[in-house]
Residue, then its C-alpha position, 0 to 999 in steps of 0.5 A: x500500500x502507497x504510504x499515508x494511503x487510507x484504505x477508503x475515502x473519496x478524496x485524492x488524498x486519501x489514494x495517493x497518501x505521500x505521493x500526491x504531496x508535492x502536488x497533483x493536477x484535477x485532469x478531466x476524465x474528458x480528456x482521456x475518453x476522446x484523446x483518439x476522436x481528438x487525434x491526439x497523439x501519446x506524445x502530444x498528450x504527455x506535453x499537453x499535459x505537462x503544460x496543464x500541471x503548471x496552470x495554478x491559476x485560472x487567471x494566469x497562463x502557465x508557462x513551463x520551459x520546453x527543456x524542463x517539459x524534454x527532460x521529464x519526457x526523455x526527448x529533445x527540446x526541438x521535438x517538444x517545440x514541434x509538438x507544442x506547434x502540432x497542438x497548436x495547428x490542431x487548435x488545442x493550445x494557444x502561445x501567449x506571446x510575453x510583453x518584453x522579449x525576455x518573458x518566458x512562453x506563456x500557454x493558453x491551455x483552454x482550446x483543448x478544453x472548449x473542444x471537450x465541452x460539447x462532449x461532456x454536455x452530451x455526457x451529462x445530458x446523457x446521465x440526467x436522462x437515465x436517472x430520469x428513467x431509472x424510477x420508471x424503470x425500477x417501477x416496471x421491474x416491480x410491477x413484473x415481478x411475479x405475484x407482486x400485484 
């Protein structure tokens, strides 16, 4: 069992225990479902993702160097550069450019996310609509029971 790990509990905390100390990132379960319908490709989630990590702050775009994202990674620099521009082309990322020359990259990690937003609309629609049913449902399971009525 990971350390600090509880046996039950709903809260993130209590599955990752010492692990989810230094910090964790809420990733929409969105994001994992329709990677492949999103043409997404492994890489192109991993620096996605990356990127994601350091966005603390609704306000504020993250901006993480592409060394730091490449040595976490295992590759080049050069192949994160074309994979942030790939993601970008797709319409899944947004370079904020810094006011002075010297500011770092900023990332604007929202397109992604206005792309999944229909998918989960229908998602959720689709859940509200069986938990409308399921009384319905339910009663008709009761009513067919032999010797009930």
């Amino acid at each position: 069992m990971v350390e600090d790990a509880e046996e039950s509990g709903g809260r993130v905390r209590h599955r990752l225990g010492v692990v989810g100390r230094p910090g964790f990132s809420p990733v929409p379960h969105m994001l994992f479902l329709h990677q492949k319908s999103l043409g997404l490709t492994s890489a192109e989630l991993n620096v996605y993702l990356n990127i994601f990590m350091h966005w603390y702050d609704a306000g504020k775009f993250p901006f993480p160097h592409t060394a730091t994202i490449a040595k976490r990674m295992g590759t080049s620099q050069r192949n994160v550069q074309r994979l942030i521009n790939s993601l970008k082309k797709k319409e899944m990322l947004e370079r904020i450019p810094g006011q002075r020359k010297r500011d770092p990259k900023q990332y604007d990690v929202r397109p992604l996310l206005l792309k999944l937003q229909p998918r989960a609309k229908e998602w959720i629609a689709q859940k509200e609509k069986a938990a409308q049913l399921r009384p319905i449902q339910d009663l008709v399971e009761f009513l067919t029971v032999p010797g009930v009525v």
